[in-house]
Residue frames as qw, qx, qy, qz and C-alpha x, y, z in Angstrom:
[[0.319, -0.841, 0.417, -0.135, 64.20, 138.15, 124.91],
 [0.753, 0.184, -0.480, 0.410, 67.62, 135.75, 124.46],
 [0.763, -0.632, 0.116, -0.076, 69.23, 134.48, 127.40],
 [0.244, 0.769, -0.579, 0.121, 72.70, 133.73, 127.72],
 [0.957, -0.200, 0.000, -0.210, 73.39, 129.91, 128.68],
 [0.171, -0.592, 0.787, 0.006, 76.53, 128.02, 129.82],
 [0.872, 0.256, -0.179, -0.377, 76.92, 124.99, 128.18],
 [0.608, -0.312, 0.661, 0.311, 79.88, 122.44, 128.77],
 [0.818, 0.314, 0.471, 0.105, 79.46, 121.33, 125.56],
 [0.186, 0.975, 0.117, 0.011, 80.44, 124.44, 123.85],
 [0.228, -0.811, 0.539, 0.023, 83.55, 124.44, 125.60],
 [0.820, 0.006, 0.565, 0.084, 84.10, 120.84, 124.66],
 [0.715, 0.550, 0.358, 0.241, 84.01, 121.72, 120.76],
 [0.112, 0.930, -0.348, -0.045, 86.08, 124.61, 121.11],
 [0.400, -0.623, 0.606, 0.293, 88.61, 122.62, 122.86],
 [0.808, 0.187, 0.545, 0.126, 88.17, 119.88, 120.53],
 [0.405, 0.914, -0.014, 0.025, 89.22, 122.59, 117.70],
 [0.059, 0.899, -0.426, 0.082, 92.54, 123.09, 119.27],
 [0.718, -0.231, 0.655, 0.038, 92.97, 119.48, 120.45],
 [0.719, 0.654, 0.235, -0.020, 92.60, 119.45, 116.65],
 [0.409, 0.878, -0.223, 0.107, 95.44, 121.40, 115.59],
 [0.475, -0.674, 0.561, -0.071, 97.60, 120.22, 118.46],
 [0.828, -0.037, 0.559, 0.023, 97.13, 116.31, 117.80],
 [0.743, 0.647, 0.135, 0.105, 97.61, 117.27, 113.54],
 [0.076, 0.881, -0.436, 0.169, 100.82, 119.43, 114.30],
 [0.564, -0.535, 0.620, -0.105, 102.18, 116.81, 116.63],
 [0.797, 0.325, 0.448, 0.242, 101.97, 113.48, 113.57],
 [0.383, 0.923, -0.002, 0.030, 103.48, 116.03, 111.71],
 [0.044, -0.892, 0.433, -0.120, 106.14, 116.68, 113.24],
 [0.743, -0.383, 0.549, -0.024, 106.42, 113.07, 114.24],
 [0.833, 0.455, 0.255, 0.182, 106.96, 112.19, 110.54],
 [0.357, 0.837, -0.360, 0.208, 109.60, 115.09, 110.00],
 [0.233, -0.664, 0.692, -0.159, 111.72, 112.69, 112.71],
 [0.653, 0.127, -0.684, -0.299, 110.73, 109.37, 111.48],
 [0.335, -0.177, 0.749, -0.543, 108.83, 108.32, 114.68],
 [0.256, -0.062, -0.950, -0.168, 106.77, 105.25, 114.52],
 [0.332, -0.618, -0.713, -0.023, 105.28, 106.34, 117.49],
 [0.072, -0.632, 0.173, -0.752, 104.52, 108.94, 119.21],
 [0.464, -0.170, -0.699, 0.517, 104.79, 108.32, 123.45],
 [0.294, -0.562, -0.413, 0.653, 104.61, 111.62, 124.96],
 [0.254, 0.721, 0.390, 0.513, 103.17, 115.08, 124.12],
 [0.329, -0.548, -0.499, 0.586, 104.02, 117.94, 126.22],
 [0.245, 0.686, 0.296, 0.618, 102.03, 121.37, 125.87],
 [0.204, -0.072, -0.323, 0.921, 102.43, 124.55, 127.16],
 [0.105, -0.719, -0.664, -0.174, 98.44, 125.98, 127.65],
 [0.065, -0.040, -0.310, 0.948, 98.10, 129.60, 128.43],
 [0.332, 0.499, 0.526, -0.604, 94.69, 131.39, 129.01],
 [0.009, 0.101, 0.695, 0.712, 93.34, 130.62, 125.11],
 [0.618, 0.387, 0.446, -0.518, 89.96, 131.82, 124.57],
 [0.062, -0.155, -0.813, -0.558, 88.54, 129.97, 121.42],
 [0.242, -0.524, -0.588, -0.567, 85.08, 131.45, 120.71],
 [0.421, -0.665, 0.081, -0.612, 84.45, 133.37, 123.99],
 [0.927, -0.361, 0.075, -0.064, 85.28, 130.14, 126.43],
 [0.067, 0.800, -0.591, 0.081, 88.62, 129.55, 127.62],
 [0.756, 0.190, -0.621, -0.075, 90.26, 126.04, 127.02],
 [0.732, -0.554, 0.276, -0.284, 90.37, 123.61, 129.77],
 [0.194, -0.564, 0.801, -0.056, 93.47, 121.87, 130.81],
 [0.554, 0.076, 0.828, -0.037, 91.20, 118.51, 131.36],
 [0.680, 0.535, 0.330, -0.378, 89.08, 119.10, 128.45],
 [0.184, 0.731, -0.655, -0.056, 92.17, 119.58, 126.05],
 [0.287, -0.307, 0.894, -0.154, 93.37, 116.32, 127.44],
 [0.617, 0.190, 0.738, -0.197, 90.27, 114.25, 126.94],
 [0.592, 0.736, 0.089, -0.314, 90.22, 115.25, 123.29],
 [0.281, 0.652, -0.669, -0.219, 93.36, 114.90, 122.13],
 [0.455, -0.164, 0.855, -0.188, 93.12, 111.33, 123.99],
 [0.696, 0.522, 0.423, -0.252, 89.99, 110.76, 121.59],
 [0.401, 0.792, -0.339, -0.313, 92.32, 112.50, 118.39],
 [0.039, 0.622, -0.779, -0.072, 95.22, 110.01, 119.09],
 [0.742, 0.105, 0.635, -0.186, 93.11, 106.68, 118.85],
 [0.751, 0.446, 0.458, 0.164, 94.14, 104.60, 115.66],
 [0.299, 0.929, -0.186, 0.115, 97.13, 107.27, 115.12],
 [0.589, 0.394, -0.492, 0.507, 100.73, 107.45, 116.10],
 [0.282, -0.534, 0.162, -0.780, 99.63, 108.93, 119.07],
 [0.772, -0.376, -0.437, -0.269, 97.13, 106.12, 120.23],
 [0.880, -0.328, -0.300, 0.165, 98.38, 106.14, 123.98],
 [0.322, 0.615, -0.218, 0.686, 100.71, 108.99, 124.04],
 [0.403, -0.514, -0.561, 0.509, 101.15, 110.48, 127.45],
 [0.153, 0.671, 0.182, 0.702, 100.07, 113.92, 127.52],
 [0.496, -0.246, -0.236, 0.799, 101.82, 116.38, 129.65],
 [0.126, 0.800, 0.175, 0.560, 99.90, 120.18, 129.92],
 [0.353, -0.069, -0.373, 0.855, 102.12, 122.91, 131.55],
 [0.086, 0.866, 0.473, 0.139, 99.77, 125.86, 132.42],
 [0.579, -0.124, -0.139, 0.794, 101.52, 128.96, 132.07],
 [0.027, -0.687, -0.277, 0.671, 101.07, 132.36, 131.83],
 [0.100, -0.256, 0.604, 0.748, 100.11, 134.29, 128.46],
 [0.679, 0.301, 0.532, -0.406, 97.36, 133.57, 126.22],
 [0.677, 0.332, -0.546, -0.365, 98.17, 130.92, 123.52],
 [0.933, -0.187, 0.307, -0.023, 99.30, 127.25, 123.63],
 [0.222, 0.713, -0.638, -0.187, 102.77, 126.46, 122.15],
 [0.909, 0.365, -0.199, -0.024, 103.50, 122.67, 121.14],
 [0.065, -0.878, 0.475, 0.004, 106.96, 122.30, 123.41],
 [0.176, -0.429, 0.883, 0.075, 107.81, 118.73, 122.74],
 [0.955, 0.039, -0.058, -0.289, 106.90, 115.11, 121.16],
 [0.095, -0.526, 0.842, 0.068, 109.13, 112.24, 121.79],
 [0.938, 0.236, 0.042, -0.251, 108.90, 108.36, 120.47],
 [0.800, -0.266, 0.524, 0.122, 109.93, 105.48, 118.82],
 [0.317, 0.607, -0.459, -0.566, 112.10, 106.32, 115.90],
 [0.936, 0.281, -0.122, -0.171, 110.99, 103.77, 112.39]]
């Protein structure tokens, strides 16, 4: 007989998936403006499930925080709107242009 368990952790590595894509999209983009650095990040978060668990606001946060160490990022402020919908949309980076 299988049980069904709640893990935190689980939900951790999801987010970490999308804190992934966020943190890779965002250095991206910071190079198509010739930022040095990157300051501030601000997402929009709707209800995202990623593998059955639905992304947390803090959890999101504490990952990308981990992504942006020893990047352009490193220290960024990071700004999640929660809105209504289910994705996450990238709505802004700002910095220090080279």
């Amino acid at each position: 007989m299988r049980y069904a368990i709640y893990d935190s952790r689980f939900t951790i590595m999801h987010d970490l998936h999308v804190a992934d894509k966020i943190h890779k999209l965002a250095i991206e983009q910071a190079g198509r403006n010739n930022l040095k650095t990157v300051e501030k990040i601000v997402i929009d978060l709707g209800s995202v499930i990623e593998h059955g668990a639905d992304i947390s606001a803090e959890n999101l946060q504490f990952n990308l925080d981990l992504l942006n160490q020893g990047s352009l990022a490193e220290g960024a402020e990071i700004i999640i709107n929660k809105v209504s919908g289910n994705d996450w949309r990238l709505v802004s980076i700002s910095g220090d242009e080279k």
